[in-house]
Each structure stands twice: as C-alpha cells, then as structure tokens.
C-alpha positions as a Python dict, from the first residue, in 0.01 Angstrom:
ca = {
    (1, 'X'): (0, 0, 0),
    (2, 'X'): (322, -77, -219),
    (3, 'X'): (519, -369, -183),
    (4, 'X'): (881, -324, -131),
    (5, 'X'): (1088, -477, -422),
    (6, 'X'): (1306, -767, -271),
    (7, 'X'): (1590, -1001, -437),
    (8, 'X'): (1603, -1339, -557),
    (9, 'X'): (1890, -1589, -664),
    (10, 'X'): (1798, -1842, -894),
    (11, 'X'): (1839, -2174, -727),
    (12, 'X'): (1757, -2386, -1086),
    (13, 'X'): (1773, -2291, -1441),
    (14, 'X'): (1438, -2258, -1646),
    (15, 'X'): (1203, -2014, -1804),
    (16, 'X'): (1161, -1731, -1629),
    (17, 'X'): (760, -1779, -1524),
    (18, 'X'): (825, -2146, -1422),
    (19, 'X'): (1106, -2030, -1249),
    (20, 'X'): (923, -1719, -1076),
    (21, 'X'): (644, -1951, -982),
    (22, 'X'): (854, -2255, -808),
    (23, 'X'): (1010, -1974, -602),
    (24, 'X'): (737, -1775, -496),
    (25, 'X'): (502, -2033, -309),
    (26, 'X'): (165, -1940, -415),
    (27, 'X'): (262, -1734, -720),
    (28, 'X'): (70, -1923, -997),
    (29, 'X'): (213, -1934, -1362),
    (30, 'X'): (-59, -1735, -1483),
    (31, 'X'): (46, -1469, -1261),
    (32, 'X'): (431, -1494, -1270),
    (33, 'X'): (394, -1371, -1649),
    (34, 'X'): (198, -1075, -1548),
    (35, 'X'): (462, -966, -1330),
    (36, 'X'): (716, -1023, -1554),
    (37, 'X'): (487, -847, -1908),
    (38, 'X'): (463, -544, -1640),
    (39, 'X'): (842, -558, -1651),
    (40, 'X'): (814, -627, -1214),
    (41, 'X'): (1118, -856, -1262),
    (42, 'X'): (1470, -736, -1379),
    (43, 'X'): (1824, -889, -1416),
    (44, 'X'): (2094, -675, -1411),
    (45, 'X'): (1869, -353, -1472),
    (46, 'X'): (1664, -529, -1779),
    (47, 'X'): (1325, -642, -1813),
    (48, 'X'): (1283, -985, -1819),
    (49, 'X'): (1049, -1145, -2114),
    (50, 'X'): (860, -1397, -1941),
    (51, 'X'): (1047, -1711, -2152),
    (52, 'X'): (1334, -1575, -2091),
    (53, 'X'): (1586, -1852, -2035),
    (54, 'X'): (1736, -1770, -1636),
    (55, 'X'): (2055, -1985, -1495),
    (56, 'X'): (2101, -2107, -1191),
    (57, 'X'): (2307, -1791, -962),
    (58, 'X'): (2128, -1514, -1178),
    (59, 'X'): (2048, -1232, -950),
    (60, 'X'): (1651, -1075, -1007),
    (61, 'X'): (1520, -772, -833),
    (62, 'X'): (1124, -829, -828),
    (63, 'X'): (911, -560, -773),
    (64, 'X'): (538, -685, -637),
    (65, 'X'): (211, -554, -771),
    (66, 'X'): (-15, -341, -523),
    (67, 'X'): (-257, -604, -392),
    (68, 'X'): (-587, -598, -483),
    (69, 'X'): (-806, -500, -236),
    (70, 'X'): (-933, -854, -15),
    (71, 'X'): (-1294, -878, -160),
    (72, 'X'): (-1370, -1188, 107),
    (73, 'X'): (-1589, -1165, 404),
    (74, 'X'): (-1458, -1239, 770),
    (75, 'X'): (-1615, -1482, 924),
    (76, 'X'): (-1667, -1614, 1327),
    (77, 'X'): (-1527, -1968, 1243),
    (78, 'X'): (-1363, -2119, 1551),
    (79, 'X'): (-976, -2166, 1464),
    (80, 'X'): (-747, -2467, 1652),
    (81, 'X'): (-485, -2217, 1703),
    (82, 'X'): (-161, -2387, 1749),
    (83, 'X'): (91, -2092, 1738),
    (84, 'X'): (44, -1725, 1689),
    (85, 'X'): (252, -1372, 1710),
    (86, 'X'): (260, -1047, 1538),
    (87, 'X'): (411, -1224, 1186),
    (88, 'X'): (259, -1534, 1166),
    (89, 'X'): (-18, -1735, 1301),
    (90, 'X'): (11, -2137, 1247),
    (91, 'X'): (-328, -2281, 1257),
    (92, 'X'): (-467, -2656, 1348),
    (93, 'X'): (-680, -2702, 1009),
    (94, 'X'): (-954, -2996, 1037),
    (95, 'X'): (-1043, -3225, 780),
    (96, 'X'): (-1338, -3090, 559),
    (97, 'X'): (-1199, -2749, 589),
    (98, 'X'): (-1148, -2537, 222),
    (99, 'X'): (-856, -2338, 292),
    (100, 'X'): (-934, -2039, 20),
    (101, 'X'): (-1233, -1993, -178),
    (102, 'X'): (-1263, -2130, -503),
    (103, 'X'): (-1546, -2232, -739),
    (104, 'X'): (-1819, -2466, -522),
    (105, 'X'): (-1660, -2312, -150),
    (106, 'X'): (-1738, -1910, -218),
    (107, 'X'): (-1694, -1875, 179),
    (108, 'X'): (-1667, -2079, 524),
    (109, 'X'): (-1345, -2126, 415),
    (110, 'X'): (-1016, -2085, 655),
    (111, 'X'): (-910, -1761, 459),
    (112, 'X'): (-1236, -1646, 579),
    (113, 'X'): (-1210, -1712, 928),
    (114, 'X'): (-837, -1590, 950),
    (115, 'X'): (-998, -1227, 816),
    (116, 'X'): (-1185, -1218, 1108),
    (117, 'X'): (-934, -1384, 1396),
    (118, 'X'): (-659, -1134, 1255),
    (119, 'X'): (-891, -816, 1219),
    (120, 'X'): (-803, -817, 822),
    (121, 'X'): (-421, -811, 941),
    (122, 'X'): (-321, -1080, 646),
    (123, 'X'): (-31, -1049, 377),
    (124, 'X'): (-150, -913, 44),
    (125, 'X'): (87, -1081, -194),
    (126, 'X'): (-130, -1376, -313),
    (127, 'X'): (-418, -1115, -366),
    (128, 'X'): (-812, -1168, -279),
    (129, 'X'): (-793, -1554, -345),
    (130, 'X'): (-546, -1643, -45),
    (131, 'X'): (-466, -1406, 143),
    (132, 'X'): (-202, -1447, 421),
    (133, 'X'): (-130, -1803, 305),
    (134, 'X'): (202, -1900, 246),
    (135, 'X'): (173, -2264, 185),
    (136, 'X'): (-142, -2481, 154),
    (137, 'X'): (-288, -2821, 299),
    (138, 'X'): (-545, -3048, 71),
    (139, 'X'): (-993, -2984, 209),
    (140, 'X'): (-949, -3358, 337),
    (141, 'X'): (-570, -3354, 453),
    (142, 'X'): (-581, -3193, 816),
    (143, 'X'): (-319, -3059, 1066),
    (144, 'X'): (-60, -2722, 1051),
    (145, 'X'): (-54, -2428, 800),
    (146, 'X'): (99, -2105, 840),
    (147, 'X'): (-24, -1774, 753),
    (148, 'X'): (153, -1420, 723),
    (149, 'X'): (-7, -1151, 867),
    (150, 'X'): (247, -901, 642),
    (151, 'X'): (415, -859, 344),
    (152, 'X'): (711, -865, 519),
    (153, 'X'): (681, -1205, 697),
    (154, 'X'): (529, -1359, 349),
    (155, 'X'): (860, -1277, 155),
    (156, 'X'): (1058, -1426, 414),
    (157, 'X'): (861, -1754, 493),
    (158, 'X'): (831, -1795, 64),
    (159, 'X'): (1200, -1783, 100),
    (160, 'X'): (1238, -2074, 332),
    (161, 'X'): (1034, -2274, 104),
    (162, 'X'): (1256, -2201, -166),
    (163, 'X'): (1581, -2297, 41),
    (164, 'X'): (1378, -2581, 198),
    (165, 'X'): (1442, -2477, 586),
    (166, 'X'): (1074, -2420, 644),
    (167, 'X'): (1074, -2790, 824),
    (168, 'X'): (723, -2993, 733),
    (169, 'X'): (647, -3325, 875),
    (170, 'X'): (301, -3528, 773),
    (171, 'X'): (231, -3892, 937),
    (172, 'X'): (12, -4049, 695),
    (173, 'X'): (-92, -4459, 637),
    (174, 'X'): (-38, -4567, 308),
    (175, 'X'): (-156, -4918, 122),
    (176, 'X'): (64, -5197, 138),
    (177, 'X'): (388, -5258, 324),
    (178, 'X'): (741, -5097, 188),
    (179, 'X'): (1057, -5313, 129),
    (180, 'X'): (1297, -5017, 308),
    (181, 'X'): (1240, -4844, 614),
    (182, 'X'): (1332, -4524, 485),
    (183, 'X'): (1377, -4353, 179),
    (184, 'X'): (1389, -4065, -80),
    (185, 'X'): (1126, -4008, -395),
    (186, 'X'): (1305, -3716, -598),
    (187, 'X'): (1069, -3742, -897),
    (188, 'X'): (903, -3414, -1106),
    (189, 'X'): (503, -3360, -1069),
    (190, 'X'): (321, -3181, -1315),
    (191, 'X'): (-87, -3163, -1438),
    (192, 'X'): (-203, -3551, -1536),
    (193, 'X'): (-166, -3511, -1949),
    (194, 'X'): (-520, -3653, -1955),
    (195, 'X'): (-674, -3553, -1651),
    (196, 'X'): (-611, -3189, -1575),
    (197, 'X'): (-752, -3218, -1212),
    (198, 'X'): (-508, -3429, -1126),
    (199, 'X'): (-156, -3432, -1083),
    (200, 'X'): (119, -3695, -1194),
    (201, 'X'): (507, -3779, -1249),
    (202, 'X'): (638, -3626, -1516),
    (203, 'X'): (947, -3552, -1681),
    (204, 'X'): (804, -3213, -1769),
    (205, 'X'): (703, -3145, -1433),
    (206, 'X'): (835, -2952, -1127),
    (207, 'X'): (1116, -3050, -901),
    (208, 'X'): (987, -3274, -599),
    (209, 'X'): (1141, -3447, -280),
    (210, 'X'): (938, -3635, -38),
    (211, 'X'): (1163, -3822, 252),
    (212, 'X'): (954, -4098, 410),
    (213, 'X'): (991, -4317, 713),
    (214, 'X'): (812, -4627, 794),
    (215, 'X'): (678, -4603, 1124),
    (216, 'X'): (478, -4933, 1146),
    (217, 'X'): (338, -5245, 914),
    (218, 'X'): (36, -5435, 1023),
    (219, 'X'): (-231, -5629, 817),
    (220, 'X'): (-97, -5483, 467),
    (221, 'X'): (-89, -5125, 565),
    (222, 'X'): (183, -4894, 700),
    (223, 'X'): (206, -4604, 884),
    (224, 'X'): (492, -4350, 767),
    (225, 'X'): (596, -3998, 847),
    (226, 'X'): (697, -3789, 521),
    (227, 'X'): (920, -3487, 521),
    (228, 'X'): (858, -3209, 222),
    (229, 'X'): (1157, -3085, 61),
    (230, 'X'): (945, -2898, -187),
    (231, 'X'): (554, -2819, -160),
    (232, 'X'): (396, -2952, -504),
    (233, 'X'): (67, -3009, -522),
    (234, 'X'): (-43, -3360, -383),
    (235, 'X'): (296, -3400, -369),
    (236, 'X'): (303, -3673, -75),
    (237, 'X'): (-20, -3859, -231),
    (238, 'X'): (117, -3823, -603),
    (239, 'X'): (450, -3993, -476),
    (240, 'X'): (332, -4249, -264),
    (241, 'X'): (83, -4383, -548),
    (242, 'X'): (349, -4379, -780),
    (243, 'X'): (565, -4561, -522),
    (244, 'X'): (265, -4841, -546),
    (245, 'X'): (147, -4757, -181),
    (246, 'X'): (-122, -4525, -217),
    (247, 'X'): (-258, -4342, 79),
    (248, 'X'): (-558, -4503, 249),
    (249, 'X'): (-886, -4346, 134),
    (250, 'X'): (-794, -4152, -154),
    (251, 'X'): (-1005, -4203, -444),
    (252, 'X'): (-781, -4004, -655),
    (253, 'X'): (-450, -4156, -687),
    (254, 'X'): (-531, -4469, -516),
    (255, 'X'): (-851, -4693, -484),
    (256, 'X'): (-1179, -4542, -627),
    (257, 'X'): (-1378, -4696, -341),
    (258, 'X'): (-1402, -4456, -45),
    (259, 'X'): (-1263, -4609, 306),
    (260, 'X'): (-1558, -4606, 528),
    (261, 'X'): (-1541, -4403, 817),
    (262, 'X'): (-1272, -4162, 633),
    (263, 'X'): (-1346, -3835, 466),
    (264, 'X'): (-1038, -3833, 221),
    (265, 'X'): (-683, -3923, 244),
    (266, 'X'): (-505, -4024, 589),
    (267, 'X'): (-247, -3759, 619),
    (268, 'X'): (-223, -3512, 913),
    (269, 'X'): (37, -3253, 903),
    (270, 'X'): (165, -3333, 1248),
    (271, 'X'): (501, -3077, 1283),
    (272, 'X'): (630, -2736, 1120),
    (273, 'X'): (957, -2561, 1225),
    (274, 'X'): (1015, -2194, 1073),
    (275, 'X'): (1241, -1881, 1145),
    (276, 'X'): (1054, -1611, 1260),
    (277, 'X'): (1087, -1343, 1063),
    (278, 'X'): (1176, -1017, 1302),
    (279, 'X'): (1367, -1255, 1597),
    (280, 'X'): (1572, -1512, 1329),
    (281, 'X'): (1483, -1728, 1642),
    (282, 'X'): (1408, -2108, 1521),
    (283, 'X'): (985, -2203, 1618),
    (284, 'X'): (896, -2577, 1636),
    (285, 'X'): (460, -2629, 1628),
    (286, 'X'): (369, -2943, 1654),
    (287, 'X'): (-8, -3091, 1611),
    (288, 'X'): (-90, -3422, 1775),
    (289, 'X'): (-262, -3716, 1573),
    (290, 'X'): (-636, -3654, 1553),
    (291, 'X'): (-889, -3920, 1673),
    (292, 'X'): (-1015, -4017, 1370),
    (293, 'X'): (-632, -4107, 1253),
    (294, 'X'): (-556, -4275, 1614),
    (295, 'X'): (-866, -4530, 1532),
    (296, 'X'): (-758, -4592, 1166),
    (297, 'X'): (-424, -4690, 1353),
    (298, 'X'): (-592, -4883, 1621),
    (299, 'X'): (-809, -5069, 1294),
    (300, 'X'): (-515, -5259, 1174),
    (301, 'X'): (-298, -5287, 1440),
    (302, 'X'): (-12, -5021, 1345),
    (303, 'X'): (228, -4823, 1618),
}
C-alpha cells in the first residue's frame, strides 16, 4: 500500500525535523529526518535537508513511506467503546492500560486489542509501534483516545492537532489551591536536561498551551478541568508542577510518595470533539468521571 502524498503549511518557523515532527502527531524526530534524508519532503519542487531552516507560510508536499508491515498480535481485550464509525473509533482507556508496546509491555497493550476489535483495519502511518493512534494518553492517565482506522482519516485528524480544533478536555485534581479561577500556561516542554525520562520547561523546548479551570478547592486540593491546545508529552502534569500544583499521585513531577488508593496521576480525559473526516460533520464523545476519581473527590470534599 502507498501513501498518498498530502500538503502542509508551516504554522511556526524551525528546522525542518522539529518542524515535521510538531506537525505530524506521532511522527518522532528520529523519524522526521528519515523522511526528509529519503527526500519524502519538498518545498517548491526541492528536497529538503533535514536542518533546513523552514518559515512560517512555507508550502511542503510530503510524501509518506510504505508502512511497515504491523508485526503486533491482536488480542481479545474488552474495549470501553465510547464512539466508533468507518474512520475512527474513540475508545474509553482505563487506568493501567499501555497504549502501544514498548520495552517492559511487548503486548496486552490497547494497540493490541484495537488489531483485533478492528479486524487489522488501523492506519499505517505511525508504523508497527502505534498503529492507528493519532494522539496518546499516559499507562496511569485514563479516559478518551482516538484511533484511525485509515490513512486517510490519520492525515486529517494529525491536521486538527496541528490547527488545534481537535477539542480535548481532562478534569484532573491537582495539589494545593490556585490564586485565579482560570488561566493560560503557554510555556515550551522539552526532555529534563538531567533526567531524560522526564520532561520539563524549557526554553529549548516545544510550543505548549494548557487552559485550566478551577472547578473546586477543599482541604488544600483542587479540582480543575484543562483544555490542550497542543499535545506534548505530560504536557498537563509538566505544567501544573511547574505552576507549583502538582497533580495528586504523581511521583514524577510532584510528590515521590505514592497516594494510597491511586495508581498514578488523577487525570481522566473526560471530553473530545473532532471533524469527521468523510462527513466534515462536528462529533462531541464525552467519558464520565470514573469511580475511583469520584471517591478521590468525595476524600476531600471537592465539587
């Protein structure tokens, strides 16, 4: 199967990998300067070197490799399915659940199970590691992802990343009470210059927007809704702890002590609102608060 070559405006100027990768959800560095040795990306007719130096308004045409063929066994793993046609399928992910395989979670994984639900129907563009997935959700972070089940619907749901209408909505509780009800954190993440597990706020880094809402504060905690402008890594637990309210329970950007009675971070991805990609038509999923958030709520009093 070969990929159709599609278009892309650059939205922000940069080298031409970095910028490749931020627009391409998915598309690691790594592999945005394959494409772009193989000569897969042009500007005006000419091969693009991958450090290139690309302006904001510069036209590409990008030309995707064949995928590789999906080395990854199907598995009967029951699936929360919260939305599903012949483009996309928008799944209820639990907490504890790896969403592609990776060293230490070979299989069991939700790539896994979407191979079997979807008959091997998936998108190709992110090759055998995630195939189908357009966006991803942390192992301990739980609520909606979406999945492509074409090449087709992939392009077109990466592209509403890029222009940020791909709508994403998390309700989370986070350490500590904020002075505002509302506000913006527009601040870069990049890998931790120490720790390269972990991500951080750096100048280096790449462009991130997390809106946030305060829902509730009870007994030095809050409960707050965040809306992703951009999908970085950690993004809403990098910004929060470097807002000084980390999220309850994680031992990675906030306290090293795990909260009993809570696998990981509390953050559910509660709504996502898309275009569909053959109707244009608007889709709204929503996810309702699990139990084991409701009863960290119900633990300190918050709305």
């Amino acid at each position: 199967m070969t990929l159709p070559s599609f278009p892309l405006t650059v939205t922000e100027p940069g080298r031409a990998d970095a910028v490749l990768s931020a627009a391409l959800d998915g598309l690691t560095r790594s592999a945005a300067q394959r494409w772009l040795e193989e000569g897969r990306v042009t500007l005006g007719g000419r091969a693009l070197k991958k450090n290139a130096r690309l302006q904001a308004g510069d036209a590409l045409l990008i030309t995707p490799p064949q995928p590789e063929p999906v080395d990854l066994v199907p598995q009967d793993i029951p699936l929360d399915v919260a939305y599903e046609d012949g483009d996309v399928i928008v799944v209820n992910k639990p907490v504890g659940m790896v969403v592609h395989p990776a060293p230490g979670h070979p299989d069991g994984t939700l790539v896994n199970a979407l191979l079997y639900h979807c008959k091997n129907s998936l998108s190709g563009i992110n090759g055998v590691l995630r195939p189908g997935i357009v966006h991803r959700i942390d192992r301990d972070t739980s609520g909606l992802i979406i999945a492509a089940k074409n090449d087709r619907a992939h392009l077109a749901l990466a592209a509403q990343i890029q222009d940020h209408s791909l709508f994403r909505l998390y309700h989370a509780v986070a350490v500590g009470g904020f002075k505002e009800d509302n506000g913006t954190v527009s601040a870069p993440i990049g890998r931790h210059r120490t720790d390269r597990k972990r991500m951080a706020v750096t100048p280096d880094g790449r462009e991130a927007v997390t809106h946030w809402q305060v829902v509730d504060v009870q007994n030095g905690h809050s409960h707050i809704t965040c809306r992703l402008e951009t999908g970085r890594t950690h993004q809403i637990r990098v910004h929060m702890a470097y807002l000084g309210h980390p999220l309850l329970g994680d031992t990675v950007y906030g306290s090293k002590k795990p909260m009993p009675g809570l696998a990981g971070q509390c953050l559910h991805a509660a709504r996502l609102t898309f275009t569909q990609p053959t109707t244009g038509e608007r889709v709204e999923v929503g996810a309702p608060l699990p139990e084991w958030f409701e009863s960290v709520l119900k633990r300190y009093g918050l709305e």
